[in-house]
RODO-2510 file (C-alpha; in nm, 4 decimals, decimal comma):
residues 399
     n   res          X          Y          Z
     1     x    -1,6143    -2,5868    -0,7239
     2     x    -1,8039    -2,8986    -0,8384
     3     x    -1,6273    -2,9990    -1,1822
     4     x    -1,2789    -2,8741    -1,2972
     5     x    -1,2804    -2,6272    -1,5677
     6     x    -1,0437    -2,6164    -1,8673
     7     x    -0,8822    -2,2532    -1,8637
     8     x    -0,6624    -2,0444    -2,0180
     9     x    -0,4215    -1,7518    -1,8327
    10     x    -0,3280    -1,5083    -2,1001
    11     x    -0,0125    -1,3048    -1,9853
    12     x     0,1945    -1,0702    -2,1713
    13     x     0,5473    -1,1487    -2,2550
    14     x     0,7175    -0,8552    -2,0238
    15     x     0,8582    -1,1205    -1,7945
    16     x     0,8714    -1,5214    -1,7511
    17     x     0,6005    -1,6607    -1,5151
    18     x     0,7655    -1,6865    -1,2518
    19     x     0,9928    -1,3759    -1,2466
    20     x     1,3258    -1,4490    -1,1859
    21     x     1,3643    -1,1108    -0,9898
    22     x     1,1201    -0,8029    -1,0182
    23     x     0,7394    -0,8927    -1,1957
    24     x     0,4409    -0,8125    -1,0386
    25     x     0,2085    -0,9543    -1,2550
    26     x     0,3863    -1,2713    -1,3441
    27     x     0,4626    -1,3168    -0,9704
    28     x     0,0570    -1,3314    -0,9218
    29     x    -0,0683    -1,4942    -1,2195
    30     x     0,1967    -1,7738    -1,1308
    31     x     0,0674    -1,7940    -0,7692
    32     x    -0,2750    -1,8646    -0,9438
    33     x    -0,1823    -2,0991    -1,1818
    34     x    -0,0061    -2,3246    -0,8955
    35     x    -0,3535    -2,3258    -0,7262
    36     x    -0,5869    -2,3492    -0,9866
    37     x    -0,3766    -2,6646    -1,0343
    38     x    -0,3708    -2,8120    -0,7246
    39     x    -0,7493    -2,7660    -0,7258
    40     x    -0,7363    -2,9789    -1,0551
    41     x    -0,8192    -2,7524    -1,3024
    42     x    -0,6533    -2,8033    -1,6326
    43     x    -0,4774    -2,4616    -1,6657
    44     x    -0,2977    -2,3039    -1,9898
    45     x    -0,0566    -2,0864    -1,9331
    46     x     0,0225    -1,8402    -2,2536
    47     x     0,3605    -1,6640    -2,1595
    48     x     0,7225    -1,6406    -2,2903
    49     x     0,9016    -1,9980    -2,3515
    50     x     1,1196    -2,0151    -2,0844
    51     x     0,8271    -1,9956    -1,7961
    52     x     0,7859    -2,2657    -1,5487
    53     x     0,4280    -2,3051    -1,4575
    54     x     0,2179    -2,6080    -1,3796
    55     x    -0,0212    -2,7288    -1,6824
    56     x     0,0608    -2,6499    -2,0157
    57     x     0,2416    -2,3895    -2,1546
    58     x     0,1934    -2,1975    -2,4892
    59     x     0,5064    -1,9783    -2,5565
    60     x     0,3778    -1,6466    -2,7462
    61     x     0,7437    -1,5290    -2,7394
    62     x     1,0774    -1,7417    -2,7076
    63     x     1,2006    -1,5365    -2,4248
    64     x     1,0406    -1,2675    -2,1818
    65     x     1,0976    -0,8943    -2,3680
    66     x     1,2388    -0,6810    -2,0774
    67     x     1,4863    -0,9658    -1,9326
    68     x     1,6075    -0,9572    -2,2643
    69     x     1,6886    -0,5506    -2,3172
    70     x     1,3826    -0,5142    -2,5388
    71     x     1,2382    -0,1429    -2,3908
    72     x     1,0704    -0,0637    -2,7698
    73     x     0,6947    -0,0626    -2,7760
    74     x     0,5026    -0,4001    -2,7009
    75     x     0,1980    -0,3146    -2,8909
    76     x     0,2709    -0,5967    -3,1487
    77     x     0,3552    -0,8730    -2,9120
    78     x     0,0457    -0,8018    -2,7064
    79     x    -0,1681    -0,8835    -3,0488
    80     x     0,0573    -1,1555    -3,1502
    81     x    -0,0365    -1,3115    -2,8063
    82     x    -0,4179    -1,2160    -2,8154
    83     x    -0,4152    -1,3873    -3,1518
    84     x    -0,2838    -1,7018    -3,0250
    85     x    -0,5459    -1,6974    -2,7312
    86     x    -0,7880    -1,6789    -3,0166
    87     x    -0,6739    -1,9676    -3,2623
    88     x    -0,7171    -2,1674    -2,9175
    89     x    -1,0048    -2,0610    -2,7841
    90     x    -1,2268    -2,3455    -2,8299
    91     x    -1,0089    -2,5546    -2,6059
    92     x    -1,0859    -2,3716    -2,2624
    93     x    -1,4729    -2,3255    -2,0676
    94     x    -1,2820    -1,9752    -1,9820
    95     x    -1,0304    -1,7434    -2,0795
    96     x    -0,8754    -1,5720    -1,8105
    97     x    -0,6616    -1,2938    -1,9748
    98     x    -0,3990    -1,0993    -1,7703
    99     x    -0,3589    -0,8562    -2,1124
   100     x    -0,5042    -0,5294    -1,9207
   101     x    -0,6604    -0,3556    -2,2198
   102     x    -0,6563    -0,6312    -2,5120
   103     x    -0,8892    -0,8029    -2,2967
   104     x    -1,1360    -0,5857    -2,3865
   105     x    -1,0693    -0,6792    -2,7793
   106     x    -1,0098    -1,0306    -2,6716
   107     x    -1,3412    -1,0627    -2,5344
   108     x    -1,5061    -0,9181    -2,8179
   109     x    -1,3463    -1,1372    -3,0423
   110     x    -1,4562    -1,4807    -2,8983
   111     x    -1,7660    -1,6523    -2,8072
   112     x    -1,5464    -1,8133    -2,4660
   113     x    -1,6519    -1,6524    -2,1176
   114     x    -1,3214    -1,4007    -2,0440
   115     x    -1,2218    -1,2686    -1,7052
   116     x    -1,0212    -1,0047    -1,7591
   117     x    -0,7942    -0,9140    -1,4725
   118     x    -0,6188    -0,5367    -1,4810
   119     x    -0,3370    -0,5023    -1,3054
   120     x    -0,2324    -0,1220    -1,3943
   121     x    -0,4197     0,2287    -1,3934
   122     x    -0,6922     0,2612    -1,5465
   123     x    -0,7458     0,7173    -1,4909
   124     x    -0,5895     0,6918    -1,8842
   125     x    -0,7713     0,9073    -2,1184
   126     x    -0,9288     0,6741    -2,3803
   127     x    -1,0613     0,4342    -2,0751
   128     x    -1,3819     0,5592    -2,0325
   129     x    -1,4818     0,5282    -2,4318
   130     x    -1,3245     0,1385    -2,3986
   131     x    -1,5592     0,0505    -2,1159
   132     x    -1,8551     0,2762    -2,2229
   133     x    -2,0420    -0,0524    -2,2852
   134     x    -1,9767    -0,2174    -1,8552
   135     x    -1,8580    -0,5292    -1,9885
   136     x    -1,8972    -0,7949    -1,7425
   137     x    -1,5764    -0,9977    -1,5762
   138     x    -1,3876    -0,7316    -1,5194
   139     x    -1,1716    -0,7915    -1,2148
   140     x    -1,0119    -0,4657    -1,0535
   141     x    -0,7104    -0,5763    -0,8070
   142     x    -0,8292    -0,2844    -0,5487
   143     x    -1,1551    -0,0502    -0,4555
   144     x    -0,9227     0,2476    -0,5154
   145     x    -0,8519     0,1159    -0,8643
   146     x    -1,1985     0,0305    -0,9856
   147     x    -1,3029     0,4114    -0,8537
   148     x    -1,2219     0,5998    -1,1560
   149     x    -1,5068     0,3734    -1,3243
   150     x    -1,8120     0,3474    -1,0862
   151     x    -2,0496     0,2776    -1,3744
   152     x    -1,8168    -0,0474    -1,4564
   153     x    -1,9241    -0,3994    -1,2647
   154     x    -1,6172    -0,4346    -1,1482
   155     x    -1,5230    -0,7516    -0,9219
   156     x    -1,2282    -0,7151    -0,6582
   157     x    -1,0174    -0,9460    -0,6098
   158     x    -0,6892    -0,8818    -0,4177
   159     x    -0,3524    -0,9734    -0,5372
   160     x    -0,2314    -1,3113    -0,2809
   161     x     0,0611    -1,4597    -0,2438
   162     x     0,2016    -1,7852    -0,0712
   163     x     0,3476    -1,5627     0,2276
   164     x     0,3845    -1,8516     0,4963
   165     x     0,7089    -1,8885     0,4260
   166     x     0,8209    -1,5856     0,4172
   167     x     1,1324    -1,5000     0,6351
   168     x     1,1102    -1,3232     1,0135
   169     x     1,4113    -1,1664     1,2039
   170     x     1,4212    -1,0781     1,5507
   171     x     1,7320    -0,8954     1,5160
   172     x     1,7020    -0,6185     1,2416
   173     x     1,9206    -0,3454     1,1861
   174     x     1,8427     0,0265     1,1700
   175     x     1,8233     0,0627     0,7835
   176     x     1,5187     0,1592     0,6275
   177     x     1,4232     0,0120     0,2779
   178     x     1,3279     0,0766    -0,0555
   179     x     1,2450    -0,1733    -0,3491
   180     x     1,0966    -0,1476    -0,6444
   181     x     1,1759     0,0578    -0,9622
   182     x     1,4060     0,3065    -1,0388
   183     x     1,1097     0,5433    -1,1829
   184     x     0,9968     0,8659    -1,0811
   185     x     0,6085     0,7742    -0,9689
   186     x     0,7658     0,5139    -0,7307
   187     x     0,9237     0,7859    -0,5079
   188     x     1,3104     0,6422    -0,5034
   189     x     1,4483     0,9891    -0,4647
   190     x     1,1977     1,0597    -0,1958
   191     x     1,3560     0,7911    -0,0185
   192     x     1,6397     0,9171    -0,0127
   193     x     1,5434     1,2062     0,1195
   194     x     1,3169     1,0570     0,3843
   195     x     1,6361     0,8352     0,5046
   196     x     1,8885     1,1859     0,5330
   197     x     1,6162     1,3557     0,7422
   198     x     1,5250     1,0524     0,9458
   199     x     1,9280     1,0541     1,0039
   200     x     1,9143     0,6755     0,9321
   201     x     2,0681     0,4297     0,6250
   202     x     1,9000     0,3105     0,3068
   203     x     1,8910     0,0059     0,1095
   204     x     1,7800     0,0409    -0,2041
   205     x     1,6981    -0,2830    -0,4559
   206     x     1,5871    -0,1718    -0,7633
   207     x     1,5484    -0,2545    -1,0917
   208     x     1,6380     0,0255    -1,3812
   209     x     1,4232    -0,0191    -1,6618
   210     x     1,5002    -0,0093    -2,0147
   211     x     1,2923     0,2131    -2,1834
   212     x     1,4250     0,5331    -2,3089
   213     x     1,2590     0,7796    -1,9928
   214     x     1,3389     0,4998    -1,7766
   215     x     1,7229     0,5008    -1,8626
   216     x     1,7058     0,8880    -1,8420
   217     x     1,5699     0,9021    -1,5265
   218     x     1,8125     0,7368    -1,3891
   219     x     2,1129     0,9397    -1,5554
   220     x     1,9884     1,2747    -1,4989
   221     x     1,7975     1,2176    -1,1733
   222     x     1,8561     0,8855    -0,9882
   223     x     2,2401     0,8882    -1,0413
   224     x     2,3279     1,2641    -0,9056
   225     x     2,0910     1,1669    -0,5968
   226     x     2,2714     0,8284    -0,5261
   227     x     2,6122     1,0224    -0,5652
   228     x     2,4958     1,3045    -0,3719
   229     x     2,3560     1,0541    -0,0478
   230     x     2,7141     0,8928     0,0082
   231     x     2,7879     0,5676     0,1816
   232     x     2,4585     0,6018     0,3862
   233     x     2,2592     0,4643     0,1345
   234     x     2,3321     0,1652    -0,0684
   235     x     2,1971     0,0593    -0,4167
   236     x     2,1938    -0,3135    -0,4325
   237     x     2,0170    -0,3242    -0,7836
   238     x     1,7559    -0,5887    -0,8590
   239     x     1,7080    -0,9020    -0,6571
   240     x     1,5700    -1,2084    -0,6587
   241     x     1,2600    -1,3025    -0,4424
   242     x     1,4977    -1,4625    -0,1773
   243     x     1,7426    -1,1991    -0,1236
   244     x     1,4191    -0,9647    -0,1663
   245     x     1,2835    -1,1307     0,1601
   246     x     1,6072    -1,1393     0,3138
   247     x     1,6153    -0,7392     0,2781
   248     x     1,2878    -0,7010     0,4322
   249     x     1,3526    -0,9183     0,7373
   250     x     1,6271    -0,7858     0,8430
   251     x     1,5500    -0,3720     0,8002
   252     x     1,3448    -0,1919     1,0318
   253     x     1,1167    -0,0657     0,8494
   254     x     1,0254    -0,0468     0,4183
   255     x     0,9537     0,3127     0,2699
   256     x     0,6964     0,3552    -0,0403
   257     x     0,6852     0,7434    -0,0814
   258     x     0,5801     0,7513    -0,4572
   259     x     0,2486     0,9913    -0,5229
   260     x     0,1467     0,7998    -0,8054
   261     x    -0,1883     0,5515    -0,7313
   262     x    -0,0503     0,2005    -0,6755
   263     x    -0,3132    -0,0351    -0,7934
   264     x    -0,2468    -0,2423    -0,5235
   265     x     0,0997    -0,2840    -0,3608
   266     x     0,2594    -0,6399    -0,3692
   267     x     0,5979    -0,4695    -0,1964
   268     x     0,3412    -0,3858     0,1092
   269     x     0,2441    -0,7322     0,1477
   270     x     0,5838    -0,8869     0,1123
   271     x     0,7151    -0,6416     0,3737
   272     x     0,4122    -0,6908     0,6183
   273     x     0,4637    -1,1267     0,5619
   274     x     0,8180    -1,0708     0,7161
   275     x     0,6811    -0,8397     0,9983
   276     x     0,8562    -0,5438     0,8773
   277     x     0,6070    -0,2401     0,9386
   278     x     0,5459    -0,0024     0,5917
   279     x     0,5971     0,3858     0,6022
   280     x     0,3934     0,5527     0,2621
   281     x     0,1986     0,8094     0,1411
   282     x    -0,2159     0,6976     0,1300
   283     x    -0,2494     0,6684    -0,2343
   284     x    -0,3998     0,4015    -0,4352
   285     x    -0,4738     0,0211    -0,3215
   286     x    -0,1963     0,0954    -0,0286
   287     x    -0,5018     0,1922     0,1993
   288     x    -0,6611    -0,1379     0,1913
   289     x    -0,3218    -0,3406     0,2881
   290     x    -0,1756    -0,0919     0,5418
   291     x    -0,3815    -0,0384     0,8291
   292     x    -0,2426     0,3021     0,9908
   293     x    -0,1131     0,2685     1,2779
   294     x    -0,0903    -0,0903     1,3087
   295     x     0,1252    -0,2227     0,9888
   296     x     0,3129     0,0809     0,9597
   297     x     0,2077     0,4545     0,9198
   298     x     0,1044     0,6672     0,6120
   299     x     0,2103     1,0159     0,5598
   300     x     0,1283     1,3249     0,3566
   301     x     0,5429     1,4217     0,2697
   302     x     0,8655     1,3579     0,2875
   303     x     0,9131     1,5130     0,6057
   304     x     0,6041     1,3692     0,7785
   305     x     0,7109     1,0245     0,6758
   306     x     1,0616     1,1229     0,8217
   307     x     0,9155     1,2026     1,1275
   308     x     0,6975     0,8752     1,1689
   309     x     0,9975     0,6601     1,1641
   310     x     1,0665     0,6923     1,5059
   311     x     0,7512     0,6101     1,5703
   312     x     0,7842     0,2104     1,4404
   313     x     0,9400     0,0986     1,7283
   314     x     0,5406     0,0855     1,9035
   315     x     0,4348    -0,1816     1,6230
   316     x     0,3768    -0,4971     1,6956
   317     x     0,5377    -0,7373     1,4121
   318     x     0,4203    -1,0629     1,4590
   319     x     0,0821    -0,9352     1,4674
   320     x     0,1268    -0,7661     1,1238
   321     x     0,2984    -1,0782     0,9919
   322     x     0,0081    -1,3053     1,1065
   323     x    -0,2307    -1,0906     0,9780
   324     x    -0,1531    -0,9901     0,6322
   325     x    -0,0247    -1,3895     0,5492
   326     x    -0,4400    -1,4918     0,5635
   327     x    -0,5344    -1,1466     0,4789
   328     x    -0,3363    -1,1824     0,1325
   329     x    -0,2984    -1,5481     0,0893
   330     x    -0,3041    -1,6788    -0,2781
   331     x    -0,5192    -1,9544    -0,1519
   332     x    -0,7724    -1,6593    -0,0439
   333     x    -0,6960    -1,4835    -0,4156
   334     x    -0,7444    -1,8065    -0,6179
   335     x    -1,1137    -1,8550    -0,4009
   336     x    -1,2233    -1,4998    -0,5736
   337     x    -1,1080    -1,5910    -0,9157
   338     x    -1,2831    -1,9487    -0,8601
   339     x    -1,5693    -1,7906    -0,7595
   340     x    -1,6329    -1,5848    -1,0219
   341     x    -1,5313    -1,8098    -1,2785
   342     x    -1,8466    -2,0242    -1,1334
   343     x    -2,0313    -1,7028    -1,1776
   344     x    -1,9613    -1,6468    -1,5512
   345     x    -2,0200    -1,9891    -1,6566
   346     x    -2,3351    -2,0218    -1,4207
   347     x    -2,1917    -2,2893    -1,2050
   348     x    -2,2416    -2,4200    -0,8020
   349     x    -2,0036    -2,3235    -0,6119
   350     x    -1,8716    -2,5459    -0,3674
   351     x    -1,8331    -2,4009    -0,0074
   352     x    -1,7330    -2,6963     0,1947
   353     x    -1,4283    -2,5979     0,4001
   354     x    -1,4062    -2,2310     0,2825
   355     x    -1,7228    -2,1371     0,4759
   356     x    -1,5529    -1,8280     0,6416
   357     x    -1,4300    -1,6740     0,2875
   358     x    -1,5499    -1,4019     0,1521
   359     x    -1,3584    -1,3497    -0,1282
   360     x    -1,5259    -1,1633    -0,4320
   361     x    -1,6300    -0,8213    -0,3810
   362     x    -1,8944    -0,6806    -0,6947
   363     x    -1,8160    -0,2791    -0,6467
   364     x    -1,9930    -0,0108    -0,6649
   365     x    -1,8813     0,3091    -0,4597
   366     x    -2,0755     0,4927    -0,1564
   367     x    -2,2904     0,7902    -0,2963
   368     x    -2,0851     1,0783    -0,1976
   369     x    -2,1970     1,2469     0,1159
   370     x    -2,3282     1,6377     0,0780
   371     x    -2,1366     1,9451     0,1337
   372     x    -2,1028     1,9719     0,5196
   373     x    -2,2351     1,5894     0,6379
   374     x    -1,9010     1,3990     0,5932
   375     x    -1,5720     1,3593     0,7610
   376     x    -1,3219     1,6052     0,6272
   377     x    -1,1537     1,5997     0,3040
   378     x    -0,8409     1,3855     0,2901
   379     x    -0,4856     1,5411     0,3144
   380     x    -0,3041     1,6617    -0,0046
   381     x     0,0353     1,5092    -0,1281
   382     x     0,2187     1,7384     0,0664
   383     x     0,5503     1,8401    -0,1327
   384     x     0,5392     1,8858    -0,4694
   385     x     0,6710     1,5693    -0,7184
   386     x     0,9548     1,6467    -0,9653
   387     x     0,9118     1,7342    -1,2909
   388     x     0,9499     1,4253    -1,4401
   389     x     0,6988     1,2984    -1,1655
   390     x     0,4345     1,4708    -1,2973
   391     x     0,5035     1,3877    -1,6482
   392     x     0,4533     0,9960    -1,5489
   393     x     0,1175     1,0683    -1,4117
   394     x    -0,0278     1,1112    -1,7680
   395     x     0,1115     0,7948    -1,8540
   396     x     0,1150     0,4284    -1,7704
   397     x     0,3712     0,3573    -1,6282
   398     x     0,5300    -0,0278    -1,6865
   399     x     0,3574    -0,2824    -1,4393
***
C-alpha cells in the first residue's frame, strides 16, 4: 500500500488479544494487528485492558469476560464497546470491527469506511432481514460461510497465522487428538468414540465453558463419557498455544468429528503447520483447508472416520506442513485485509514484492447445475448427533 492508514480493530471483550490459551478470534485479530504494524500502519486496538498488542490500546472492559467466569449474556458489553468505537471514530481512515453482528449497527452509525469481519455462523434466523440491504465490506472467513447469503458481496479472506514456527516431530506416538471445546457441535464425545473403535488412545485439551448449557453439557454428557472411556483417553483441560503445539507434534493424527459448520477451522491449520494429518467430517470452511487425501481424510461418521485412521500412515507430513504454513500465513491474511482496505477507501495498491498473491476473493456462488448434469449429491452426516447436538444447531454457538 502507498500511504499508511490510521485504523481501528474493534474486538469484543470475550478474551484478551492475545489469548492466553483457547480464542479464536483474538488469536487472529492479534496476528493482524502485529502485521498491520510492521507494515506501519497506525493500528488501534479496542479490547479488554490487559491485551498486549502493538499500537494503541483502548480497554472497553478491565479484564476479558470469559477468563474471568463471566458466562451471563454479553449483549451490553458488545454496545458499550461499539459505543466507544463511535466516540472515536474520527480518529481512524477505517474501522475494522471484529463485532460479528454490531458491525452492521456500527457501520450505520458512522460516516468512517468499516470492514466488518464475521467470524461465526451466519444460517441464524434474523440474518437475512440484517443484510437485506448487501452492505459492502463484509469479509466472510470461508466460501462455505458466505453461502447461506449469495445475494451479500461478500469478500473472503482466510484466517492466517504465523505458522513457521510451529513445532515438527519425527517421533510421534500412537494417540490421536482432540482440542477444542467441551460443547456438543464440536464432536468431543464423537471422539471418543472414534478413538475406542479405532482401538487407539486420546488426548483431549479442552476448554469447558461457562455458560449455563456449556457447564451442563459437560455434567450430564461429557463427564459420564470421560468416566466411561477409562485410562485410554486423557483430558488434559485447556492449554496454552505452546503446549497446544506440543500436543499436535507429537500425536499421530488430530480428530474434528463435530457436524456443526465450522466457519473456518484454525485447529486444522495448527495441526497441518506441525505436519500432523486431520481426520473430520466435510462440513463448513474444513473443505477449503483439508485437502482429502493429502492433509488428512474426511469422513461421513464415526465409524468411517474410525476406519480412515489406519489409513494416515500413507500421508506425507512435511508436505502438509510446507503447504498449509504459505497457504495460511498471516502475512498472506493481512495482504487480503490490506487490499481491501485500499478498496474501500479508493486507494493504489502497491504490488511490488507480493506479485504472486492473490489474496481477496469477492464471492458469489456457481449457479447450481440442473437436475441430472452435476456430480452427485454430497454424503449425509452419517450417524445421528445427540440431542443436545441438535439443539446447538439453532444457536450460535460461542466463537
Amino acid at each position: 500500500m502507498n500511504r499508511s492508514l490510521r485504523i481501528a480493530q474493534a474486538v469484543p471483550p470475550l478474551e484478551r488479544v492475545p489469548p492466553e490459551a483457547y480464542g479464536g478470534t483474538e488469536r487472529v485479530v492479534f496476528e493482524l494487528v502485529t502485521e498491520l504494524d510492521r507494515r506501519g500502519h497506525d493500528v488501534t486496538t479496542f479490547a479488554s485492558g490487559e491485551s498486549a498488542v502493538p499500537g494503541r490500546l483502548i480497554a472497553t472492559v478491565p479484564e476479558a469476560l470469559r477468563p474471568a467466569g463471566y458466562g451471563g449474556d454479553i449483549s451490553g458489553y458488545m454496545l458499550a464497546t461499539t459505543l466507544q468505537v463511535l466516540d472515536h471514530e474520527r480518529e481512524f481512515d477505517l474501522i475494522h470491527s471484529h463485532l460479528e453482528w454490531y458491525s452492521l449497527a456500527l457501520r450505520r452509525a458512522t460516516s468512517c469506511p468499516v470492514v466488518a469481519t464475521f467470524h461465526g455462523r451466519l444460517d441464524l434466523p434474523w440474518s437475512r432481514e440484517a443484510l437485506a440491504d448487501r452492505p459492502g465490506g463484509l469479509v466472510a472467513i470461508s466460501r462455505s460461510q458466505a453461502s447461506v447469503h449469495p445475494d451479500v458481496p461478500w469478500t473472503i479472506v482466510h484466517n492466517g497465522l504465523t505458522l513457521d514456527a510451529s513445532p515438527s516431530n519425527e517421533r510421534r506416538s500412537d494417540a490421536l487428538v482432540f482440542v477444542g471445546r467441551v460443547a456438543p457441535e464440536k464432536g468431543i464425545v464423537e471422539a471418543i468414540e472414534i478413538a475406542q473403535q479405532a482401538d487407539r488412545p486420546l488426548r483431549i485439551a479442552a476448554k469447558v465453558g461457562p455458560t449455563p448449557d456449556e457447564q451442563q453439557f459437560n455434567s450430564e454428557v461429557f463427564q459420564p463419557a470421560l468416566r466411561a472411556a477409562g485410562n485410554r483417553v486423557e483430558f488434559l483441560g485447556e492449554l496454552s498455544g505452546t503446549e497446544r503445539d506440543a500436543l499436535f507434534a507429537e500425536s499421530y493424527a488430530v480428530v474434528m468429528p463435530g457436524a456443526w459448520p465450522e466457519p473456518f477451522g484454525l485447529v486444522a491449520i495448527e495441526a497441518l503447520a506441525c505436519g500432523t494429518p486431520v481426520l473430520a467430517r466435510r462440513v463448513g470452511g474444513l473443505a477449503e483447508i483439508i485437502r482429502d487425501g493429502i492433509d488428512g481424510f474426511f469422513g461421513d461418521d464415526v465409524t468411517e472416520l474410525a476406519f480412515l485412521v489406519d489409513r494416515i500412515g500413507e500421508l506425507d507430513r512435511g508436505a502438509i506442513r510446507s503447504s498449509v504454513v504459505d497457504r495460511f500465513s498471516a502475512t498472506r491474511m493481512a495482504d487480503g485485509y490490506e487490499a481491501l482496505y485500499a478498496r474501500m477507501l479508493g486507494l493504489e495498491t502497491e504490488s511490488a514484492g507480493r506479485a504472486t498473491v492473490s489474496p481477496v476473493t469477492s464471492w458469489r456462488p456457481a449457479r447450481p447445475p440442473r437436475p441430472g448434469s452435476g456430480p452427485s449429491a454430497s454424503r449425509g452426516n452419517g450417524d445421528q448427533a445427540r440431542d443436545m447436538t441438535r439443539r446447538s444447531r439453532s444457536q450460535a454457538p460461542p466463537m
